[in-house]
C-alpha positions as CSV (number, residue, x, y, z in Angstrom):
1,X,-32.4,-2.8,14.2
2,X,-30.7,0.9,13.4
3,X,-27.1,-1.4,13.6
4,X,-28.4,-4.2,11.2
5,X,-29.7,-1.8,8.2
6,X,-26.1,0.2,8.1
7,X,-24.3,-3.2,8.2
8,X,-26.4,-3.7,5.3
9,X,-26.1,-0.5,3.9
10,X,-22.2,-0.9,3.9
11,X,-23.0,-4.1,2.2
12,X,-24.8,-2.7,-0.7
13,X,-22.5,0.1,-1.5
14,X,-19.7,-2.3,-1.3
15,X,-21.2,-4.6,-3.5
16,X,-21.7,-1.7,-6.0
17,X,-17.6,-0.3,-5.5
18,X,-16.8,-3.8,-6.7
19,X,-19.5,-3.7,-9.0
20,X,-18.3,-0.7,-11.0
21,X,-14.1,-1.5,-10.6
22,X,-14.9,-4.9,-12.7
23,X,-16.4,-3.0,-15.3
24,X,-16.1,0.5,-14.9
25,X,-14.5,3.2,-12.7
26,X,-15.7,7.1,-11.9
27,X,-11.9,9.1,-11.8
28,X,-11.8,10.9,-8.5
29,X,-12.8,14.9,-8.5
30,X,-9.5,16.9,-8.4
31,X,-9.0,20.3,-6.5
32,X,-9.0,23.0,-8.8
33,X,-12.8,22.1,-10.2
34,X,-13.2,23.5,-6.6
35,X,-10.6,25.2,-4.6
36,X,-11.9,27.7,-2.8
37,X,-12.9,25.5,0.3
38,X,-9.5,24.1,0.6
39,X,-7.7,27.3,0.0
40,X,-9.6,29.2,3.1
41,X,-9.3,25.7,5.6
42,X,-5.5,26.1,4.9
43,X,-5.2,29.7,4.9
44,X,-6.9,29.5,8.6
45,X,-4.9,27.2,9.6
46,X,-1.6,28.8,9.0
47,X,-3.3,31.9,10.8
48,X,-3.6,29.0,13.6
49,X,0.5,28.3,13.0
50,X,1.5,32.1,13.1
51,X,-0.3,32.2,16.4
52,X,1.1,29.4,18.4
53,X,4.2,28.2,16.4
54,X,5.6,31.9,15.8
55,X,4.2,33.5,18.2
56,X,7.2,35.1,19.0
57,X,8.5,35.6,15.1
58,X,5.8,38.1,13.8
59,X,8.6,41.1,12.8
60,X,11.1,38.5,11.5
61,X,10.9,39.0,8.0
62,X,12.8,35.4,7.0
63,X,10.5,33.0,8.9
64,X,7.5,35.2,7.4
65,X,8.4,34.8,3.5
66,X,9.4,31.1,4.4
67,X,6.0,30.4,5.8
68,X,4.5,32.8,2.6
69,X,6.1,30.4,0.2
70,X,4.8,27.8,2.3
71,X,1.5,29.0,1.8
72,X,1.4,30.3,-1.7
73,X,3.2,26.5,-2.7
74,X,0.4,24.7,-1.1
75,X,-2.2,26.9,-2.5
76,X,-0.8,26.6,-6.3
77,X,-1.0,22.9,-6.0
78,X,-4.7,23.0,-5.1
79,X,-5.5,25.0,-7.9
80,X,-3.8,23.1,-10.6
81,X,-5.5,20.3,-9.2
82,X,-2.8,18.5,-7.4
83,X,-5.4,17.5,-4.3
84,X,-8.3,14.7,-4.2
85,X,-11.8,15.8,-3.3
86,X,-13.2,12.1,-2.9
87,X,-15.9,11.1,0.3
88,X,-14.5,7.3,0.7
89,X,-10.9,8.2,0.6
90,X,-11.4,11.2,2.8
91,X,-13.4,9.1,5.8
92,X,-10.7,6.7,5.4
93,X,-8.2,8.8,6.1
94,X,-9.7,10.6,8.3
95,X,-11.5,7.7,10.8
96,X,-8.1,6.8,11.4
97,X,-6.6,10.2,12.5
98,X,-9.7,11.0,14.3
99,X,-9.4,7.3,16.5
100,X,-5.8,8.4,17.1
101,X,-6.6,11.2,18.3
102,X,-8.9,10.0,20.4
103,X,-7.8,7.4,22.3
104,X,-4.3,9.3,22.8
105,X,-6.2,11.5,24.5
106,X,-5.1,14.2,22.5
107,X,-6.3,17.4,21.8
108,X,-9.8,17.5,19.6
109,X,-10.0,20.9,20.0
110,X,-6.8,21.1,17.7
111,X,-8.1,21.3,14.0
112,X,-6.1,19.3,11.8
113,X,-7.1,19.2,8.2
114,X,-6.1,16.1,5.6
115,X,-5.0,16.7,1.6
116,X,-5.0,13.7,-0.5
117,X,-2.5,14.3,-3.1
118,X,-3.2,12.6,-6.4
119,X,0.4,11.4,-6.5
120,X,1.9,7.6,-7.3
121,X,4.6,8.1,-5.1
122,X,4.0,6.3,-1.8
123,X,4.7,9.2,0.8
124,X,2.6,11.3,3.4
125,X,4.1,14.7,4.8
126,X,2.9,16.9,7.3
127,X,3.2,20.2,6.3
128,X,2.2,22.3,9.2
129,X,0.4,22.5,12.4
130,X,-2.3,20.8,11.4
131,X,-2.4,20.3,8.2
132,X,-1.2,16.6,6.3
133,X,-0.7,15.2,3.3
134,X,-1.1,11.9,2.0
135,X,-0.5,10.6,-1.1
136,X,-2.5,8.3,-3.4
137,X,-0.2,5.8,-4.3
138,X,0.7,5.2,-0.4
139,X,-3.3,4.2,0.0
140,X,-3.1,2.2,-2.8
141,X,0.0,0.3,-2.1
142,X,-0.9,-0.5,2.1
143,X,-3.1,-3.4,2.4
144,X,-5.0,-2.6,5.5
145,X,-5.9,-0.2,8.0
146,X,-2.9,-0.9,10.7
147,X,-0.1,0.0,8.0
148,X,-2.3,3.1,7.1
149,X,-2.8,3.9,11.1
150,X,1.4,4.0,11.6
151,X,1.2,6.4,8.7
152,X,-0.8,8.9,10.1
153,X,0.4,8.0,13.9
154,X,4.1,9.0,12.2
155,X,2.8,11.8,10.6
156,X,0.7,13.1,14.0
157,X,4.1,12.5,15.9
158,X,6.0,15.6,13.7
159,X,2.7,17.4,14.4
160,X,2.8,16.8,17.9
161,X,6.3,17.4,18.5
162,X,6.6,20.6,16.5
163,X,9.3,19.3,14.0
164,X,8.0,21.6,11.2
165,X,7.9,24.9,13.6
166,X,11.6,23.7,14.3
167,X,13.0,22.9,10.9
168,X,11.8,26.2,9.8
169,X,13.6,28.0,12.5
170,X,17.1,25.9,11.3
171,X,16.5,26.5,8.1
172,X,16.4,30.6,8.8
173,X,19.2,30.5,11.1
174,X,21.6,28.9,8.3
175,X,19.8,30.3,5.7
176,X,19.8,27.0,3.7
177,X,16.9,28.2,1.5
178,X,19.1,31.3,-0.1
179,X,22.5,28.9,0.0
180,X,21.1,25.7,-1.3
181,X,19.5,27.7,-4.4
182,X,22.5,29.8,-5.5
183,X,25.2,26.8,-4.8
184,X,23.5,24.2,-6.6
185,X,23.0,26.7,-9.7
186,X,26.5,27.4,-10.0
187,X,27.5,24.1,-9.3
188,X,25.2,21.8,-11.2
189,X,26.1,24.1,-14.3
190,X,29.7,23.5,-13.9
191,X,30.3,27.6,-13.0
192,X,33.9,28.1,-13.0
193,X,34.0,30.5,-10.1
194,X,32.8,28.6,-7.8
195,X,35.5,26.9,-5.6
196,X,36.4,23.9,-3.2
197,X,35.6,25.9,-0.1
198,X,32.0,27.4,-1.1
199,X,31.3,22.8,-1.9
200,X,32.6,22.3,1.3
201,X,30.3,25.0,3.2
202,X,27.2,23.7,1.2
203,X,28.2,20.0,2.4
204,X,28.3,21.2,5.8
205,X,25.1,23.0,6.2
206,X,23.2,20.0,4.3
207,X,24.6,17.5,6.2
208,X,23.7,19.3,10.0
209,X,20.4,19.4,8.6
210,X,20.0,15.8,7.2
211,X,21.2,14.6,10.6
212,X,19.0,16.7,12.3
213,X,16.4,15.2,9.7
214,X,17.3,11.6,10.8
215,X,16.8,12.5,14.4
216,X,13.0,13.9,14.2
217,X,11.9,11.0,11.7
218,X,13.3,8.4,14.6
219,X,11.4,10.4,17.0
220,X,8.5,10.3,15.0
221,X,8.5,6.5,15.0
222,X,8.8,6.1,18.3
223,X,6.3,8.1,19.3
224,X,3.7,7.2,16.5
225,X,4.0,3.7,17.6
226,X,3.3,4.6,21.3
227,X,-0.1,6.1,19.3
228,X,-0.6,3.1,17.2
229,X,-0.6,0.7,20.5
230,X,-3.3,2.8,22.1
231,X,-5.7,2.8,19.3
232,X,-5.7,-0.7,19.5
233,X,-3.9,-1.0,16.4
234,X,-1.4,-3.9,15.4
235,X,2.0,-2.8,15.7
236,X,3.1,-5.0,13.0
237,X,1.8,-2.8,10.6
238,X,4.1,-0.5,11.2
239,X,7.0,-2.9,10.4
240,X,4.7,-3.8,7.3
241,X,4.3,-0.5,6.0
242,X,8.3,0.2,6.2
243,X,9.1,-3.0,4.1
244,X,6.3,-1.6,1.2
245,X,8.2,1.4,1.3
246,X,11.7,-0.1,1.0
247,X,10.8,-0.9,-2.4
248,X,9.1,2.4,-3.9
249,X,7.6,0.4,-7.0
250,X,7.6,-3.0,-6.0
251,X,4.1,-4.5,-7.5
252,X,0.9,-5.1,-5.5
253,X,-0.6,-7.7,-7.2
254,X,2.1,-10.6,-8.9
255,X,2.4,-9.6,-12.2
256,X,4.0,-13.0,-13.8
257,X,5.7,-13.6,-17.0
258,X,2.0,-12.8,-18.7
259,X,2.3,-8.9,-18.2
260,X,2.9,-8.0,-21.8
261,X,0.3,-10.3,-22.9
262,X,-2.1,-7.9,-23.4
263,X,-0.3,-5.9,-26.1
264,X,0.3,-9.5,-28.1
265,X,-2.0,-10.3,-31.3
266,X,-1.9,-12.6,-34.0
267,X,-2.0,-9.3,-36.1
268,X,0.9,-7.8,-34.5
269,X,2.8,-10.3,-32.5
270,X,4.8,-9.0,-29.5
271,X,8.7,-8.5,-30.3
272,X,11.0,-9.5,-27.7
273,X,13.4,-7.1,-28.6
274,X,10.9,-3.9,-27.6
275,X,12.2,-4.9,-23.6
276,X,16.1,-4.8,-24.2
277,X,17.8,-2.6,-21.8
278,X,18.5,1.0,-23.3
279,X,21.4,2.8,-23.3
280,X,21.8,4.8,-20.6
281,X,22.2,9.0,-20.9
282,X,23.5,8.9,-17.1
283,X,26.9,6.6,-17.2
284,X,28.6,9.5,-17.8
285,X,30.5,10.4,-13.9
286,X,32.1,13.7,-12.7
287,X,35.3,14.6,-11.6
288,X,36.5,13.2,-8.0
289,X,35.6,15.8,-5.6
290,X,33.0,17.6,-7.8
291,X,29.7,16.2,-6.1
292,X,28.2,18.5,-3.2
293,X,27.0,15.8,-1.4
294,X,26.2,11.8,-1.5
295,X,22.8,10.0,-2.5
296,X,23.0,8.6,0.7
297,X,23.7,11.6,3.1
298,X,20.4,13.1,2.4
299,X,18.2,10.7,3.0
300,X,15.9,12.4,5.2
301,X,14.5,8.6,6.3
302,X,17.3,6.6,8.3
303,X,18.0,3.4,7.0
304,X,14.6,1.4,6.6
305,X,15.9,-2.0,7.8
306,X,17.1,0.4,11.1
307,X,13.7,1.7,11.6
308,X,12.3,-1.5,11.1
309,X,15.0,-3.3,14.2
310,X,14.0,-0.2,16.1
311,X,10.3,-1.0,15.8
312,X,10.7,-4.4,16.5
313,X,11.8,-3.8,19.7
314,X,9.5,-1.8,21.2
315,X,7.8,-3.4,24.3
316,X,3.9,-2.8,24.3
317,X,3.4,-5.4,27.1
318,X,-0.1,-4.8,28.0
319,X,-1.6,-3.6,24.7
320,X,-4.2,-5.4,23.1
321,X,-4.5,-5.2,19.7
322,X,-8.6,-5.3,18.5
323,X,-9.8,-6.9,15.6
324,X,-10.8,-3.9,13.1
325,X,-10.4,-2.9,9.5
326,X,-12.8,-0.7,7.4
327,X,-10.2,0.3,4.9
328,X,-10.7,-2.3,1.8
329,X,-13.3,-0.2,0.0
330,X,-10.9,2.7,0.4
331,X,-7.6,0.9,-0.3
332,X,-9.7,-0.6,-3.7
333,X,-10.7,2.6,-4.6
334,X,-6.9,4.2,-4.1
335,X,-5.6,1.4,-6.6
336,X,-7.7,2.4,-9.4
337,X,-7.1,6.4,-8.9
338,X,-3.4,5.6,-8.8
339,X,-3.7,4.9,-12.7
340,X,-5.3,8.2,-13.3
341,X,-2.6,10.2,-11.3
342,X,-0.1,8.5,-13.3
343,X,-2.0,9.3,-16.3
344,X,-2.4,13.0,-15.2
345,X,1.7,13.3,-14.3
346,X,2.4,12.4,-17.7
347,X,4.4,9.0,-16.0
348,X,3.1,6.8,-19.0
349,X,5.6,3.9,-18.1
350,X,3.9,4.0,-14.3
351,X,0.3,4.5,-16.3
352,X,0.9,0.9,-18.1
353,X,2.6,-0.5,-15.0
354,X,-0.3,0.1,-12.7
355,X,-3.0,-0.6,-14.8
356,X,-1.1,-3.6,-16.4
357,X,-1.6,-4.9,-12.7
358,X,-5.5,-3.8,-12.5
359,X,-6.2,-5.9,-15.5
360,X,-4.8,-8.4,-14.0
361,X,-7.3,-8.1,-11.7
362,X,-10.6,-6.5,-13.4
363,X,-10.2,-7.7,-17.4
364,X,-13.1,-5.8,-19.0
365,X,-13.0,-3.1,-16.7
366,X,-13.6,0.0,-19.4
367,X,-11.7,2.3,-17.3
368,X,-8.4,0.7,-17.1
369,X,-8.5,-0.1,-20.7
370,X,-9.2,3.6,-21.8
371,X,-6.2,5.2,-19.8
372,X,-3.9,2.1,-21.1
373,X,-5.1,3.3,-24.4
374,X,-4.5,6.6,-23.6
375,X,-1.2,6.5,-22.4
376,X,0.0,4.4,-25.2
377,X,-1.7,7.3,-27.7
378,X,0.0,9.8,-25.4
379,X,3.5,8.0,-25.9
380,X,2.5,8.1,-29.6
381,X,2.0,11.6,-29.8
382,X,5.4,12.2,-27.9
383,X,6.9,10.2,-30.5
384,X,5.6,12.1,-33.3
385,X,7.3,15.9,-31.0
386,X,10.4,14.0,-30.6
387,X,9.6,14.8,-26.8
388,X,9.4,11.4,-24.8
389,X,12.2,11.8,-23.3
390,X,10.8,15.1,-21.5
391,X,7.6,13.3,-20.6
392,X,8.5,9.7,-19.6
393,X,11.3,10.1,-17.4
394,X,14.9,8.1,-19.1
395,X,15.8,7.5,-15.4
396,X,14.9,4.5,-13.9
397,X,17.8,3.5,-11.2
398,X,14.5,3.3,-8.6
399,X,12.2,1.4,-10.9
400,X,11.8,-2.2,-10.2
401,X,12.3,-5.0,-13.0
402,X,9.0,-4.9,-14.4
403,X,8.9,-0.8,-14.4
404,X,12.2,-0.7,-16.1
405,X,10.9,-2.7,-18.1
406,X,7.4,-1.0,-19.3
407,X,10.2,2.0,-19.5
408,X,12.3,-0.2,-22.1
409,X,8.8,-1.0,-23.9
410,X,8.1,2.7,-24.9
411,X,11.0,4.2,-25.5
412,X,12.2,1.2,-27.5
413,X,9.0,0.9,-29.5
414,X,9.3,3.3,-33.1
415,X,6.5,5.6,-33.8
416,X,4.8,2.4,-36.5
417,X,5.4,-0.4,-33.8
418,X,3.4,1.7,-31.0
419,X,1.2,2.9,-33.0
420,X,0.2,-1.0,-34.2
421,X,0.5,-1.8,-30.9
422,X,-2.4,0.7,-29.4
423,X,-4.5,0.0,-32.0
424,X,-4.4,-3.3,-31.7
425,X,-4.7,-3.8,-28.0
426,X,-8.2,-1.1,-28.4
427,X,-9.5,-3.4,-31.3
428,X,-9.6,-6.6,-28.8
429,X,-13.4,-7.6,-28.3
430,X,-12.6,-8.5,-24.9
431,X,-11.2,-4.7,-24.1
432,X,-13.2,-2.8,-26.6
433,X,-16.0,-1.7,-24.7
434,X,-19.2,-0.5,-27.7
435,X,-20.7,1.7,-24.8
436,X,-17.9,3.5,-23.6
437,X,-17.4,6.6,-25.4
438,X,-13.1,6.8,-25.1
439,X,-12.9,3.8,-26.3
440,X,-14.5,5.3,-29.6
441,X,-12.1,8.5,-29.4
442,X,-8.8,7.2,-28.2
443,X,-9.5,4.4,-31.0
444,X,-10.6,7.0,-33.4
445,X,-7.5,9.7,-32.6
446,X,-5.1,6.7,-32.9
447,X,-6.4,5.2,-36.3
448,X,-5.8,9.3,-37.6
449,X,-2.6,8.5,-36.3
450,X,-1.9,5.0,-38.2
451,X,-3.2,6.6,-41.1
452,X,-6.8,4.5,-41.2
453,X,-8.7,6.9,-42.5
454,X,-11.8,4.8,-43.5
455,X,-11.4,2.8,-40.3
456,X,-11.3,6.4,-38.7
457,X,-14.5,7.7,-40.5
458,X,-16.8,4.5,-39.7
459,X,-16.0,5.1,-35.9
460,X,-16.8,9.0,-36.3
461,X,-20.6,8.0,-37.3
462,X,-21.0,5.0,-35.4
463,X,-20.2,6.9,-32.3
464,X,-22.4,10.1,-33.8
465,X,-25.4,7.1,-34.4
466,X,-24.9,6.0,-31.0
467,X,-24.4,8.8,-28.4
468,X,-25.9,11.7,-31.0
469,X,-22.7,14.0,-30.8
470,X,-19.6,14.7,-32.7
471,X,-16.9,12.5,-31.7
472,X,-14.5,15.7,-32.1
473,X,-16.3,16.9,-29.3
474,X,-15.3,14.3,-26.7
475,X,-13.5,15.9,-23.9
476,X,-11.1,12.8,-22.2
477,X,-9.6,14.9,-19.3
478,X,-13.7,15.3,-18.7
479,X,-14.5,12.1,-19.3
480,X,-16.5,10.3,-15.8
């Protein structure tokens, strides 16, 4: 009887999740509204690390202000807000560690403590003994639980083996943290005392511990997929999850040839020409024999297709995979926050790009329209500084097509064209939302912007009429 009501508990609040992604979503709390918890979970357990790790390092002063910078980096990133205080996300994330850990017969005494980084990028760290970090935009791009298991598996593996404790004693024994600083300033700005010999001493330390880097991540696999098999998990999500990451950007959801249809209106037709390829500000190349080291040589990852070979050959002759997966309310929720940390980053390209997709998927869902709006009034208003550039990055040799191509879209647009463009897209009855207060501001600060001042007015009092405040007093970073 107890098992029948929480299957139908899980049911309901499902039902609801879906419920509120088709027409609305609830942006996920963010660290510094809070911080204190996660400040004194983290401080403890680097307490934990100076203990066991560097037990033996208390007097040396180098591993102690590398592990204070540790410390006092992680700490400024929870109180600007960098970390996720969300329930779902968190059980997800944390079911799958704690089965791990479980059926590997590993330690439960250990603590180990999981930060969810509101981040796009699809990457998860582990940052000491203990502690992890997993991105956003890695939940939202996996589609089930296996791919997410290899992930923390991975992760557990550097745990496990120590690889942090040991990459912290290289990097004090060559110093790297001092070097790589003071090289790379008076090389990147083209100082004209520094010499041939100095490049090649920077090259050498960087590239002993890239390799070294190669070696531990390799490791990592092999052990984390021993840990996926005995969870029960599918190995082939491993594999899975190293093609999604081959392709940083590549889209979820098919996108088609339909994806700028939204910002097309009789009014204001889309112009074909706001998607030509820009000129590029990084054609320009430097000197033979000027670079310190190669794109290539410091990927920390081997080769993906490697890892993948390597993976696939693993013999788990006996395993049985079981039939499980409780990670789709999670995974939905993950794609939706990935617009707001895009938002939040100030990555307006990635902002449309995502959410482009999402309306895709939920077409009057108010949320996705309001941060689309926004970050097309945001790219407005960075027009009007002369500052896009800064914002949106001019980079895009790891976008995808359609990213480069959102990219193209705002920096091509003129200050008129995307201002005519937001205000059209926000004045669509089938986005335009009469109950959903940003729609009434971003609408109203935009139409200030176009110079609609009576259009601009009329919003003012109909939202005062309706919700009985002062549209001027709408917070959007607030907004729930």
């Amino acid at each position: 009887m107890k098992t029948g009501l929480l299957q139908l508990l899980f049911i309901l609040v499902t039902m609801i999740c879906i419920g509120q992604y088709q027409y609305r979503y609830k942006p996920r709390e963010i660290s510094s509204s809070r911080p204190e918890m996660m400040i004194q979970k983290v401080e403890h357990l680097f307490a934990v690390e100076a203990q066991i790790d560097f037990k033996g390092y208390k007097n040396n002063i180098t591993i102690r202000e590398i592990n204070s910078e540790r410390l006092s980096d992680l700490k400024k990133n929870i109180k600007s807000g960098y970390f996720i205080f969300d329930d779902t996300l968190q059980q997800l994330v944390n079911s799958t560690l704690n089965r791990l850990v479980k059926t590997n017969q590993l330690s439960e005494q250990t603590e180990r403590y999981i930060l969810l980084a509101d981040d796009v990028s699809r990457s998860a760290m582990c940052y000491g003994k203990g502690i992890f970090i997993v991105n956003v935009g890695l939940l939202a791009c996996i589609d089930n639980e296996d791919q997410l298991a290899f992930v923390m598996a991975h992760e557990m593996a550097h745990d496990e083996l120590r690889h942090v404790r040991d990459k912290i004693l290289m990097e004090k024994n060559v110093r790297l943290r001092a070097k790589s600083k003071e090289y790379l300033r008076r090389v990147f700005n083209y100082n004209k005392d520094i010499d041939i010999e100095e490049i090649e001493e920077f090259r050498s330390i960087a590239y002993n511990v890239m390799r070294y880097s190669r070696t531990i991540e390799e490791q990592a696999d092999s052990l984390g997929l021993v840990y996926l098999a005995n969870a029960g998990y599918n190995r082939q999500g491993a594999i899975e999850l190293l093609e999604l990451l081959k392709d940083d950007h590549k889209p979820k959801y098919e996108i088609g040839v339909d994806f700028f249809l939204p910002f097309d209106s009789p009014q204001y037709p889309f112009q074909s020409h706001w998607l030509n390829e820009k000129l590029s500000i990084f054609s320009a190349s430097r000197k033979e024999g000027t670079n310190v080291f190669s794109y290539d040589s410091l990927q920390t990852h081997p080769e993906l297709e490697r890892r993948q070979e390597h993976l696939a050959k693993a013999d788990f002759h006996g395993y049985k995979n079981v039939a499980h997966d409780n990670s789709k309310t999670g995974i939905d929720l993950a794609e939706m926050q990935v617009i707001q940390s895009a938002l939040r980053a100030g990555k307006f390209d990635q902002t449309l790009y995502f959410a482009m997709q999402m309306l895709k998927k939920y077409p009057r869902n108010t949320f996705i329209v309001s941060r689309i709006g926004a970050a097309l009034l945001y790219s407005l208003q960075a027009k009007d500084k002369n500052v896009l550039s800064s914002i949106v990055s001019p980079y895009t040799q790891t976008y995808n097509e359609e990213m480069r191509l959102m990219n193209n879209f705002l920096f091509n647009l003129e200050r008129k064209e995307i201002g005519e463009v937001a205000y059209h897209f926000l004045k669509r009855a089938d986005y335009f939302n009469p109950n959903e207060k940003s729609h009434y501001f971003i609408l109203w600060k935009i139409c200030d912007l176009t110079y609609r001042y009576d259009e601009k007015n009329k919003l003012a009092k109909l939202y005062s009429n309706k919700f009985e405040k002062d549209i001027s007093t709408f917070n959007f970073k607030k907004d729930k």
